[in-house]
FIMI-579992 format. One record per residue (C-alpha): x, y, z. Coordinates in steps of 0.1 Angstrom, whole numbers, padded with zeros to 4 digits, always signed. Layout:
BEGIN
XYZ...
//
This chain:
BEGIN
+0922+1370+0425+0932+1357+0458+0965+1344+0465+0980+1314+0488+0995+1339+0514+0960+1356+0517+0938+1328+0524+0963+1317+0549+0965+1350+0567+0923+1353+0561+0921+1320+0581+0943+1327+0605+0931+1360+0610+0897+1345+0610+0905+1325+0636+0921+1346+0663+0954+1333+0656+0982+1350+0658+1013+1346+0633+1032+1334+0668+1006+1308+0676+1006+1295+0641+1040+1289+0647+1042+1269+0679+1014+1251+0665+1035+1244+0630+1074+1242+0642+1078+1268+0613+1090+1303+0624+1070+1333+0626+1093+1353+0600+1090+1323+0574+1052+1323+0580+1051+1364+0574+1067+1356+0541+1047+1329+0532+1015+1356+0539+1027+1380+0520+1034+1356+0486+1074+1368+0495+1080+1329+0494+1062+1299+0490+1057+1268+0518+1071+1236+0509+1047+1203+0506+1050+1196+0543+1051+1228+0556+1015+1239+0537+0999+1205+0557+1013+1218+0590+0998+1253+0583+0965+1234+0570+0962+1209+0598+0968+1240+0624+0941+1259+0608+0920+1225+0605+0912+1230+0569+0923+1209+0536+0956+1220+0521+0931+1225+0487+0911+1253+0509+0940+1275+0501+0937+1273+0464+0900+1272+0462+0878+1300+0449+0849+1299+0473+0826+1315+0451+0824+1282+0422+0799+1260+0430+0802+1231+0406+0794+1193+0402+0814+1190+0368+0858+1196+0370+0867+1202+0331+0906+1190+0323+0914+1225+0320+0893+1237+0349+0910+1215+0381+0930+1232+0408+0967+1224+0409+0989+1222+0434+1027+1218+0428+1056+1238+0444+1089+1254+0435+1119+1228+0430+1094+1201+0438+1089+1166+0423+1055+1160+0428+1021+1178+0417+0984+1173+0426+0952+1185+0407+0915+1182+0426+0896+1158+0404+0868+1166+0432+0845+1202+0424+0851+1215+0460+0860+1203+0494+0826+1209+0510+0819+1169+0502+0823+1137+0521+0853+1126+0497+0879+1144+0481+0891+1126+0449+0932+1138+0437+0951+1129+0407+0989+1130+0416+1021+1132+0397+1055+1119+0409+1087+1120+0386+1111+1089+0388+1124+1083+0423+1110+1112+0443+1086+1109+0470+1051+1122+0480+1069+1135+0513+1098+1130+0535+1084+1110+0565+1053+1089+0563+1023+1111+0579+0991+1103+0589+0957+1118+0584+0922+1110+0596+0903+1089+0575+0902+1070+0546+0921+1062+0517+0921+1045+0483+0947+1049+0458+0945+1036+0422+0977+1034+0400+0970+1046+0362+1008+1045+0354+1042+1040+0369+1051+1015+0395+1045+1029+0432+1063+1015+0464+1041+1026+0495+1044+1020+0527+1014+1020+0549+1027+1021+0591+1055+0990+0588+1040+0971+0560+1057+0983+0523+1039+0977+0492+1048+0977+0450+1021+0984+0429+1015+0987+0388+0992+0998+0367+0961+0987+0374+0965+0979+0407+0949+0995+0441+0958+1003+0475+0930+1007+0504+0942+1016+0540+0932+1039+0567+0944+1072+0564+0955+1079+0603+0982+1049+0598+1016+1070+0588+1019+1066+0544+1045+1076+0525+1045+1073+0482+1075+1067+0462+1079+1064+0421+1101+1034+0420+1098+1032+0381+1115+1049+0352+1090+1071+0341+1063+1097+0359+1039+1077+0382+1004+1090+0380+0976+1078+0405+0943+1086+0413+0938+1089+0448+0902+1090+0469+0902+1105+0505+0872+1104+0530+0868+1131+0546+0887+1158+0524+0915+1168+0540+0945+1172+0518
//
């Protein structure tokens, strides 16, 4: 069984990269990422896309078993992603990340939000909300949405998600090309 810290030391290790490299290239210090590598502690939201984007993979890479080759997810099957003392958790509704599209169910509990500054990504992006009212804001424009209702936008225009309802906001979310 492979663990987070692994595949992030495989890839970097893959790559050439040293731990001091990874981070200039992350703003995260090379101590932190040594513990991150060895499963000593676990990387925040934010600080797992920095690692990803600097090794130019999807965050989902990470938690992936390379080995599964599938075109059906079962409930029980899907990858999930959520993080200590965090409010929010994702589960790849997508097989694998070797598609055009990644497709990502997320969870948000009342009044957190997706991450602390609005950040960018290349691509595309569709969000669908199944339950829960989402505020969003897409570069300067802010949005509410209920169930039902959709969101399309480009993906390299800073985003930011917030649960601005009562109870657990939970939205389908389709991005082209994978990359979270």
């Amino acid at each position: 069984m492979f663990s987070l810290g692994s595949r992030i030391k495989e890839k970097r290790v893959a790559l050439g990269m040293s731990q001091k490299t990874l981070a200039d290239l992350t703003d995260l210090t090379p101590g932190f990422l040594s513990q991150v590598e060895r499963d000593l502690t676990e990387p925040s939201i934010t600080s797992l896309r920095k690692i990803s984007k600097a090794l130019n993979v999807a965050i989902f890479y990470f938690l992936m078993n390379d080995e599964e080759k599938k075109v059906v997810v079962k409930k029980e099957e899907r990858q999930v992603l959520k993080f200590p003392d965090s409010h929010m958790s994702w589960e790849l509704l997508s097989p694998d990340l070797n598609r055009q599209m990644e497709m990502l169910m997320g969870e948000l509990e009342p009044g957190a939000m997706t991450c602390e500054d609005p950040l960018p990504h290349p691509g595309e992006e569709v969000t669908y909300v199944q339950k829960g009212t989402m505020w969003i804001k897409v570069g300067e424009d802010e949005y509410t949405l209920n169930e039902g209702d959709t969101i399309y936008y480009q993906g390299n225009i800073p985003h930011q998600i917030k649960n601005t309802g009562h109870d657990m906001l939970v939205f389908i979310t389709t991005i082209t090309p994978p990359l979270f």
